[in-house]
N, C-alpha and C positions, 0 to 999 in steps of 0.2 A: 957871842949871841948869834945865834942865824936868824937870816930874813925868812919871818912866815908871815902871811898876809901884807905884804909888801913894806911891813914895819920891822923894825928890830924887836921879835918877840920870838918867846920859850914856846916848846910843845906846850910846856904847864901855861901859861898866858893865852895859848888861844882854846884850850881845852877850860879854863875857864869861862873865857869871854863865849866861846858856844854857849857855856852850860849857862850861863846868865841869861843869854839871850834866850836860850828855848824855856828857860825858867819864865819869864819875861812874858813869855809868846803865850803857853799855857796857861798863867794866870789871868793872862786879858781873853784868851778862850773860855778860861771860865766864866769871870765876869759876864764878858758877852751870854753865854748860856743863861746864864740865871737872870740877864735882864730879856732876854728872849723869852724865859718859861713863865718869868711874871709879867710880860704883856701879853702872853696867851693868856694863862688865866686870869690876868682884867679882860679881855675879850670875849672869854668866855662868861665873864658875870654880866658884862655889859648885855650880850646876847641874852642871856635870862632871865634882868632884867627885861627888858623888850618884850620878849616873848612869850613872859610869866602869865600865869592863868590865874584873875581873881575868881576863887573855889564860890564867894557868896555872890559876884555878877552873875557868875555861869551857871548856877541854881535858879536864878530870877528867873534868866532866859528860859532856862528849861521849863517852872511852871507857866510861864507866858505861852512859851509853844504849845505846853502841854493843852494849857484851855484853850487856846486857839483848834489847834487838832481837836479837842470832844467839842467845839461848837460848832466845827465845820463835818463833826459826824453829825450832830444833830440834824444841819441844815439838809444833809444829805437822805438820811432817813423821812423829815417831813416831805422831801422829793418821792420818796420810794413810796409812801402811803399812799400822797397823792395820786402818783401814774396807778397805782394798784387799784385805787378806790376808783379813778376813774375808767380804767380797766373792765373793772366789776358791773359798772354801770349800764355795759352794754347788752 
């Protein structure tokens, strides 16, 4: 037997014991990966959750704006009459 890695072992013995280890090494690379890709995408649902748009609020608002905006032409137009009417007057 010759000493390889400061043990009494074979080419064949540490050319295993490599291939175990990078065996070893890679499947916890993988693991690791795939519990990285699924806390991005919880991350990523968490965020849209958050930041989701309810389609029937955002229609409210918009008719709410919408009447607000023709009231505030209305009030703007009884303006315009008036300075014109009195305008006229002179």
């Amino acid at each position: 037997n010759k000493m390889m890695d400061g043990k009494s072992s074979t080419l064949i013995d540490v050319y295993h014991n490599l291939n175990t280890e990078v065996g070893l090494k890679s499947a916890t690379a993988n693991r690791l990966a795939s519990v990285a890709r699924l806390e991005h995408e919880a991350a990523q649902e968490r965020v849209a959750s958050i930041a989701g748009v309810n389609l029937d609020e955002e229609a409210a608002n918009m008719m709410k704006f919408q009447q607000a905006y023709m009231a505030s032409s209305r009030v703007m137009q009884a303006a315009n009459d008036t300075f014109n009417t009195i305008l006229q007057l002179r």
